[in-house]
Backbone bond lengths (Angstrom), bond angles and torsions (degrees), N, CA, C in turn:
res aa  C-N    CA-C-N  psi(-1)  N-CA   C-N-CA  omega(-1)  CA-C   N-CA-C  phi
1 X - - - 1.447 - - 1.523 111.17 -
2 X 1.480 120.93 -45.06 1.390 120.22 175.60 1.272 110.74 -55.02
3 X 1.685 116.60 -37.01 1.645 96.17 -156.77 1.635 108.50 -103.95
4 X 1.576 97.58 13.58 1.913 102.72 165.80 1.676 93.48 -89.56
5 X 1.072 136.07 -37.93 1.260 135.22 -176.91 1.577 116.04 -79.51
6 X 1.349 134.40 -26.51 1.205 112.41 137.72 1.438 137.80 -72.06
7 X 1.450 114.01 -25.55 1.559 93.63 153.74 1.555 149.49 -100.69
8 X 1.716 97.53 16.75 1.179 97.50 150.86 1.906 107.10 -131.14
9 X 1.608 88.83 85.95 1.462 100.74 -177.19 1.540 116.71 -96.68
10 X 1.470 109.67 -31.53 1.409 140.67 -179.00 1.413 89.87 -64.01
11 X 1.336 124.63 -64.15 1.777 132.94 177.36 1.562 113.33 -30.41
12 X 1.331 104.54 -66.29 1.383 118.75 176.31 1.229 124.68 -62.15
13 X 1.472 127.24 -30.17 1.213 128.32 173.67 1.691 116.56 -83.33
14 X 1.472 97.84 -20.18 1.782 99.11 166.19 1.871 103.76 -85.95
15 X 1.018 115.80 11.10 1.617 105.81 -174.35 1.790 92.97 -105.78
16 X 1.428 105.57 -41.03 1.345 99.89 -169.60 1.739 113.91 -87.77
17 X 1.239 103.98 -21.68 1.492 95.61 164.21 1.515 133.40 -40.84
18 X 0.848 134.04 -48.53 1.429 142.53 -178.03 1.435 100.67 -59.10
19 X 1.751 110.83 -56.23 1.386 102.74 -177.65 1.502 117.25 -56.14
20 X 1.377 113.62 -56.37 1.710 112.55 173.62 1.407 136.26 -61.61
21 X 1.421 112.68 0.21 1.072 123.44 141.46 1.875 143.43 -92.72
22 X 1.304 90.69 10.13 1.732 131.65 -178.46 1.450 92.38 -107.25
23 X 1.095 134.78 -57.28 1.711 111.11 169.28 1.610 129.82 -93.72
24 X 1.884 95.08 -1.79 1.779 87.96 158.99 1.520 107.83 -64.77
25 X 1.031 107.33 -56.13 1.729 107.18 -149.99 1.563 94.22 -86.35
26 X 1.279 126.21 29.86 2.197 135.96 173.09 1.454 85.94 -99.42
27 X 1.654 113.69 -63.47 1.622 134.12 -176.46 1.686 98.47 -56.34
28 X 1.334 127.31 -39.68 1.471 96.43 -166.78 1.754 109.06 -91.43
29 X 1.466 101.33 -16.91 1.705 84.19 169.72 1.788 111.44 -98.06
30 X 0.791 130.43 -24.30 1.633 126.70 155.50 1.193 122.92 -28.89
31 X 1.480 113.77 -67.68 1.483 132.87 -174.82 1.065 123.38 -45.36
32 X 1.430 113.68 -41.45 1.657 127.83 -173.64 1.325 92.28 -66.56
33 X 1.442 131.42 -68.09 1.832 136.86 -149.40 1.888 87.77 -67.61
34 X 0.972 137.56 4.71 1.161 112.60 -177.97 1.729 96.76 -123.10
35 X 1.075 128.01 13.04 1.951 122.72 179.48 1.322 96.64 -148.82
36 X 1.042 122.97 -10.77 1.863 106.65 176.97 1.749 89.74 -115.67
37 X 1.452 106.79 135.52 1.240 122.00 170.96 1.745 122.43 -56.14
38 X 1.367 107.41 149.75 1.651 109.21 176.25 1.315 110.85 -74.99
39 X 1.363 123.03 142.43 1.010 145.97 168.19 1.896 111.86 -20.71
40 X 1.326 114.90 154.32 1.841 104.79 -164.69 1.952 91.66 -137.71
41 X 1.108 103.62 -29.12 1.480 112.03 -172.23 1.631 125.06 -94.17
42 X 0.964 124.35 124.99 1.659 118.28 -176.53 1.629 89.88 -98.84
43 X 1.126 90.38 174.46 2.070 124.40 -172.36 1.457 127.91 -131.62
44 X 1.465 117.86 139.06 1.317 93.37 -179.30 1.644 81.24 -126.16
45 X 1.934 102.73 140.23 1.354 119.38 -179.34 1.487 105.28 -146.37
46 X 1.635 117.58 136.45 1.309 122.53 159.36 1.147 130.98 -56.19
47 X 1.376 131.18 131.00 1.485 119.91 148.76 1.536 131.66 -104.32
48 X 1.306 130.73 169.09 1.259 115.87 140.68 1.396 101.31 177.16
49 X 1.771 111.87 160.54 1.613 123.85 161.00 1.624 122.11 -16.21
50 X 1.373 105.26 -58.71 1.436 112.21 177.42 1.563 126.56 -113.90
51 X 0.974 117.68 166.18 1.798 129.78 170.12 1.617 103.27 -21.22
52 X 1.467 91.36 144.05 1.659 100.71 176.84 1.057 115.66 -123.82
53 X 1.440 116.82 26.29 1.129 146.13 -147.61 1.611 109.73 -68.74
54 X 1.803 95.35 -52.71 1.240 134.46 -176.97 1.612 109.90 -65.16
55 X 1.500 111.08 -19.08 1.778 127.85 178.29 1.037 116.15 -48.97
56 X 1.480 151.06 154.61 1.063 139.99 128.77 1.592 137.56 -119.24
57 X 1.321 119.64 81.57 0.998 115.33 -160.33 1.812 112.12 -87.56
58 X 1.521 119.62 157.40 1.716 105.30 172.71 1.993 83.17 -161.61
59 X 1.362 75.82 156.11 1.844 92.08 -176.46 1.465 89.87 -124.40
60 X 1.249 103.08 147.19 1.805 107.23 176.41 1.624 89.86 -156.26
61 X 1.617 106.26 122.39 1.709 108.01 -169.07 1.073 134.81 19.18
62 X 1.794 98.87 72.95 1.452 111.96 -172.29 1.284 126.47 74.91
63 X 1.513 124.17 -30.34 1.725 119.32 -174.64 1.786 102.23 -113.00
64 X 1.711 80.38 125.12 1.554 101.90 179.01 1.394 106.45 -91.98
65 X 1.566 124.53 135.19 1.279 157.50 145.44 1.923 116.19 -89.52
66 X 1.238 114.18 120.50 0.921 145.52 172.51 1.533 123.43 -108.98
67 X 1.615 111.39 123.51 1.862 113.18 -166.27 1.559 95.37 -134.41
68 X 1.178 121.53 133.68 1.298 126.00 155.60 1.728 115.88 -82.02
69 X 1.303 118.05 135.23 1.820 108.79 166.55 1.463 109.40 -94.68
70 X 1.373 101.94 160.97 1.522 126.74 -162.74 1.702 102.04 -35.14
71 X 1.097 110.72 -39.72 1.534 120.26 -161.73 1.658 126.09 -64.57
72 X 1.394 91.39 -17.11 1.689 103.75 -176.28 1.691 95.12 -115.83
73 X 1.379 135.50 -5.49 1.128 117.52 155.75 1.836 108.63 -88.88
74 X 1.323 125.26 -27.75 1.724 115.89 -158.82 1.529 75.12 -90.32
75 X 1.440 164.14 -3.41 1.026 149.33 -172.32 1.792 110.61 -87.14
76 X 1.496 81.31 -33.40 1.937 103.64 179.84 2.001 82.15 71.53
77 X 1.744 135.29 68.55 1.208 115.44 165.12 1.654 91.89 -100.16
78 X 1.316 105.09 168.98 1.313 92.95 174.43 2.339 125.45 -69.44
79 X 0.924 79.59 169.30 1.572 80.97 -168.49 1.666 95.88 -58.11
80 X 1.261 114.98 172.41 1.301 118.33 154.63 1.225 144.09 -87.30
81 X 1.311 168.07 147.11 1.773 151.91 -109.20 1.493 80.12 -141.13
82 X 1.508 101.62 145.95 1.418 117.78 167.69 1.239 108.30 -117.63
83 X 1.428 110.83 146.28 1.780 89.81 -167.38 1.581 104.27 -147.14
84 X 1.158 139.62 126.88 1.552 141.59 -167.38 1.458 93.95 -103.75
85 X 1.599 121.55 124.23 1.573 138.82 159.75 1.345 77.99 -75.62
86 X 1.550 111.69 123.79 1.585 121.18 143.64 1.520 108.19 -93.75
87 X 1.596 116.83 126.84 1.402 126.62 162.35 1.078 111.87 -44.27
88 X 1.436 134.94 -50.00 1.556 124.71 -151.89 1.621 114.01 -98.89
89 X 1.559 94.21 2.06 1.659 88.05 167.16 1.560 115.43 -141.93
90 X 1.431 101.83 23.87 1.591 140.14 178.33 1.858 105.63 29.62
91 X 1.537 89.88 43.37 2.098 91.03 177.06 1.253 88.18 -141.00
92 X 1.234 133.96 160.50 1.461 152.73 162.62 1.624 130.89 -94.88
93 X 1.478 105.90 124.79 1.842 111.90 178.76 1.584 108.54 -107.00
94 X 1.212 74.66 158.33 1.776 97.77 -170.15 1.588 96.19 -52.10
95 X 1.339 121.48 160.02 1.655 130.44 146.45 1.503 104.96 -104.05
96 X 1.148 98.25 111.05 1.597 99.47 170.70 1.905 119.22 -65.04
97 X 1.441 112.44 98.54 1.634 116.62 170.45 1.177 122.93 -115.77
98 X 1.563 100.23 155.50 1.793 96.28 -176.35 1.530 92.20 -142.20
99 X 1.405 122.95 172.48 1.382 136.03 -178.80 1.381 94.87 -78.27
100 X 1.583 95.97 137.72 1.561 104.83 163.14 1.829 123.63 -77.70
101 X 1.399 110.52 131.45 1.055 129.71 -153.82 2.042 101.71 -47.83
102 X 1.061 120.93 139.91 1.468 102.39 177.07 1.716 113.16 -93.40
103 X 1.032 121.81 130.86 1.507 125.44 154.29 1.449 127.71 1.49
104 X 1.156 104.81 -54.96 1.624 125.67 -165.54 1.373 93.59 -179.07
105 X 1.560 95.72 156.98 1.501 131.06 -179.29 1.362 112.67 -115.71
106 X 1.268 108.87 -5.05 1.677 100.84 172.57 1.376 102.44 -99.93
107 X 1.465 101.94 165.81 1.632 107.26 169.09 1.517 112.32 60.24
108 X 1.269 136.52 20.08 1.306 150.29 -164.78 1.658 111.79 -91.88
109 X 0.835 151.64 -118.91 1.673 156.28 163.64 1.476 88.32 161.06
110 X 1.804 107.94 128.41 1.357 117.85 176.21 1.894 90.50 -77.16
111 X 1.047 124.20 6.64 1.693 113.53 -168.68 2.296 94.00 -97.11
112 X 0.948 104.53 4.72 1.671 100.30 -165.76 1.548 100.51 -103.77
113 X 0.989 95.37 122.01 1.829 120.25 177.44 1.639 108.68 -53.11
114 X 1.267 113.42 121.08 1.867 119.38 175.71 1.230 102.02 -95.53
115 X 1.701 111.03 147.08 1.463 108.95 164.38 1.553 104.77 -116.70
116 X 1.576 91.70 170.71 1.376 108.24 -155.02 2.082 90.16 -96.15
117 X 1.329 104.00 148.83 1.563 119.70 178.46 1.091 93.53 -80.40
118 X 1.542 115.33 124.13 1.221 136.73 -175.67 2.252 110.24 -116.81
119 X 0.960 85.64 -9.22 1.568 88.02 171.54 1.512 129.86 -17.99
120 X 1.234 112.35 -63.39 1.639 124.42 166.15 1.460 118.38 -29.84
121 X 1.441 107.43 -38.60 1.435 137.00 -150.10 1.645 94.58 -102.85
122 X 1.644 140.26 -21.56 1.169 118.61 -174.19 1.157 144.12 -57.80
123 X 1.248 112.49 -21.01 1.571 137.13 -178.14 1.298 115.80 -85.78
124 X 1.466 115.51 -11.61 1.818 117.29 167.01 1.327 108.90 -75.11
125 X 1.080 98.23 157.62 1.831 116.38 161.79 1.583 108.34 -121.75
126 X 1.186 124.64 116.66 1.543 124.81 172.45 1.601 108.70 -106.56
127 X 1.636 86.61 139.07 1.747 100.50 162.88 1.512 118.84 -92.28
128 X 1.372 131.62 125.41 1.720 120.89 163.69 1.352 104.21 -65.04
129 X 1.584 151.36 -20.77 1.091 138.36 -137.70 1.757 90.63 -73.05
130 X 1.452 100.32 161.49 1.310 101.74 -158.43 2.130 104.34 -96.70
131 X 1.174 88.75 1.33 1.778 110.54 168.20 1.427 126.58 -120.84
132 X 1.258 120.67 109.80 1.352 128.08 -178.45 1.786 109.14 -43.86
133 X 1.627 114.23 167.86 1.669 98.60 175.26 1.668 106.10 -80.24
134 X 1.553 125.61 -26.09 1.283 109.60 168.53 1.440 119.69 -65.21
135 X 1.222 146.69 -14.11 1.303 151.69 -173.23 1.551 106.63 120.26
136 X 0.941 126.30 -59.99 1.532 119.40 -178.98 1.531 131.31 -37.35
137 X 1.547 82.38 103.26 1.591 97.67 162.66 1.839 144.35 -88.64
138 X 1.042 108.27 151.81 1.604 100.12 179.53 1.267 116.08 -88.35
139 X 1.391 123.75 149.50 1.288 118.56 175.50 1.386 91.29 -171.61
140 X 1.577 90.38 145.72 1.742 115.42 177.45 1.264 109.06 -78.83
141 X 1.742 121.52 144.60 1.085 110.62 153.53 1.586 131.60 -76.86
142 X 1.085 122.59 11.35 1.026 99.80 -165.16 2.008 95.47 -89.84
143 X 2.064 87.60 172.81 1.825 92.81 178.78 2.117 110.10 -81.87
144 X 1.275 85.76 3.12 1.584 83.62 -172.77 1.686 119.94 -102.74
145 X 1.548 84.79 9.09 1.854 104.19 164.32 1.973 117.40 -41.10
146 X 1.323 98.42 -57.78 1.275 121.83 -170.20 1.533 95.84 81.11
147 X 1.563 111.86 -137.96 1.627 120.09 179.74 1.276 123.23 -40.68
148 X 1.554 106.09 -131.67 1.641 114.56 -166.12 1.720 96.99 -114.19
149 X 0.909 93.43 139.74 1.795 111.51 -161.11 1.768 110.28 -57.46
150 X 1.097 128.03 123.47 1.451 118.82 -165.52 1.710 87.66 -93.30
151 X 1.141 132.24 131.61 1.312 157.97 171.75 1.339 102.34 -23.82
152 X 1.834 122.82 -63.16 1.056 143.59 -134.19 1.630 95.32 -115.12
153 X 0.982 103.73 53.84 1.889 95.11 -164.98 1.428 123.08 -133.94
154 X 0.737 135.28 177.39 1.947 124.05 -175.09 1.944 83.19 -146.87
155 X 1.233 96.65 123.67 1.702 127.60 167.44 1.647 103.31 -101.33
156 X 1.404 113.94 106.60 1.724 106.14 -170.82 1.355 82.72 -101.26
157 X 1.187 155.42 -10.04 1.171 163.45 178.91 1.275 127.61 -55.99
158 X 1.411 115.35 -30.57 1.856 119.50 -147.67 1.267 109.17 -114.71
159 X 1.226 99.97 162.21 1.865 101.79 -152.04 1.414 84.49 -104.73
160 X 1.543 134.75 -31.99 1.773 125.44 168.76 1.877 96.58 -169.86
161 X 1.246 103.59 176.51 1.316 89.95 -157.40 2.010 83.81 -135.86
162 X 1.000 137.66 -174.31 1.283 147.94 -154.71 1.559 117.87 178.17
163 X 1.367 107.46 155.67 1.733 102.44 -154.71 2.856 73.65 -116.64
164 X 1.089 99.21 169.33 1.582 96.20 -165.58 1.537 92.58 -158.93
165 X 1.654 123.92 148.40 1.250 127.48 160.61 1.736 91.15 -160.08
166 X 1.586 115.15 125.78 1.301 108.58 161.95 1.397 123.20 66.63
167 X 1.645 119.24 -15.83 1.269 107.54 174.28 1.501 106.50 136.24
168 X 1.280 106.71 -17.20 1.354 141.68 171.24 1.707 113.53 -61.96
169 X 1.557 140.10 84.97 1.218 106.42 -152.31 1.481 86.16 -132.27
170 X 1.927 130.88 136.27 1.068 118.93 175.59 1.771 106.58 -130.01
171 X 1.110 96.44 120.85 1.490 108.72 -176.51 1.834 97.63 -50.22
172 X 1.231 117.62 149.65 1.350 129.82 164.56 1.603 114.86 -101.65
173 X 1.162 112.71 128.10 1.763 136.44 174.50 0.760 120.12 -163.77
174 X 1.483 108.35 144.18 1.512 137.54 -175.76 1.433 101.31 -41.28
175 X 1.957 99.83 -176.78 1.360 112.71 177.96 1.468 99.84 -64.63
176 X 1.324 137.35 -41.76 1.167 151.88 -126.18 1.838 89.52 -111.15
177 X 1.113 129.02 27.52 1.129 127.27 -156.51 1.603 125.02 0.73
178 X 1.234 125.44 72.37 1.318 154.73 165.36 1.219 134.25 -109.08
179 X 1.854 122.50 95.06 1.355 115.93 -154.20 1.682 115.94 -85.05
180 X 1.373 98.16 55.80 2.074 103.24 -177.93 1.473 112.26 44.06
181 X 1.476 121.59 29.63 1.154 110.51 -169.93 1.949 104.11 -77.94
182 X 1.193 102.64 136.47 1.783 115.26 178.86 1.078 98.51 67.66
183 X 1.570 117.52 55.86 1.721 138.00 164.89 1.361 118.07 -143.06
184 X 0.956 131.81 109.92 1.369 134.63 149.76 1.537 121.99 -42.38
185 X 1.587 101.54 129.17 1.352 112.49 -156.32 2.064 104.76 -129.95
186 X 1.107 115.27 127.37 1.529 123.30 -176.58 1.496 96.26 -105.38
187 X 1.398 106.21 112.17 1.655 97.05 162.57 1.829 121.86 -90.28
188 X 1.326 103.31 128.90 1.736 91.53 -166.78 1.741 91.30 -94.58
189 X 0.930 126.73 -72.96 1.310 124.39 -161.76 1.895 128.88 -158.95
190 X 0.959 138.54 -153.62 1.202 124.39 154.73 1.410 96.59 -135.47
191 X 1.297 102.83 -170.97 1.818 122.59 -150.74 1.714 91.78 -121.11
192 X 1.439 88.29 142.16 1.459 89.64 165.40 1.285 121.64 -151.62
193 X 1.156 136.04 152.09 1.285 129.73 -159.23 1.829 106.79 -81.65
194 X 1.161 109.20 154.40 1.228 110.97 -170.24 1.800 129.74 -46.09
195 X 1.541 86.29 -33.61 1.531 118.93 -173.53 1.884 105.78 -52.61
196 X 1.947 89.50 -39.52 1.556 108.84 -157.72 1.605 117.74 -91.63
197 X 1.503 104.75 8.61 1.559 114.86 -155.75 2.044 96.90 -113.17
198 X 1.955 100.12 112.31 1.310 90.81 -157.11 1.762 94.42 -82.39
């Protein structure tokens, strides 16, 4: 028995390869979700069908303002989705927004950018930093990322994008569990509790 098994040892070690590399890479994404902690921070990020090109988002001490340009209202495309990653149930819900009401309709220029009513939203404080305070970062999958993800950025590129710490990696999707794939996605910032906002 030994000396059929040393000479067909080469045999056996091409039979079992595949398998032992079927429970390295079981062990290397398992391992992480059980010694690196879950995520503590939620996010607020755009989605939608098309370019966000036309978006304008800016944070100034913690409070985010959001503007659409002329082009995505005279187009009539649909608005764009606001969407909060909640940490504690690691899927994301809609923010319900609407355009703030205008003043008057006369004398207006269809060329002037509207912003969106952000009310719901006053009591957050958001960080752009491109790392949460537990460690978790976002990052797209896609290969057409290039570098390290600028906070404030629209990836029209990515097939879904995922929040990562250590090995730890959790795909991001909707309520509807749907990972925005063939959507353009704006990351605005994450949330932080009042305590945490320097």
């Amino acid at each position: 028995m030994l000396k059929i098994l040393k000479e067909n040892l080469l045999l056996l070690f091409g039979a079992l390869l595949p398998i032992l590399l079927i429970i390295f890479f079981t062990l290397a994404y398992v391992i992480p979700k059980h010694f690196v902690k879950s995520p503590q921070y939620d996010f607020l990020y755009l989605a939608s069908a098309y370019s966000l090109d036309d978006v304008i988002t800016q944070v100034t001490n913690g409070k985010l303002r959001i503007w659409i340009a002329p082009t995505i209202k005279n187009q009539t495309l649909p608005l764009p989705k606001l969407l909060r990653f909640k940490a504690n149930i690691q899927s994301s819900i809609e923010v319900p927004i609407k355009l703030l009401p205008r003043a008057s309709a006369s004398g207006i220029s269809t060329t002037e950018k509207e912003e969106f009513d952000l009310s719901e939203l006053q009591d957050l404080r958001i960080d752009t930093k491109n790392i949460a305070p537990d460690g978790y970062k976002i990052e797209f999958s896609s290969l057409n990322e290039g570098g390290a993800l600028n906070i404030i950025a629209t990836n029209p590129y990515q097939s879904g994008f995922r929040i990562a710490k250590n090995g730890n990696i959790i795909k991001i999707s909707n309520e509807r569990n749907n990972q925005h794939k063939l959507q353009s996605i704006k990351i605005i910032g994450w949330i932080l509790p009042q305590q945490d906002k320097k």
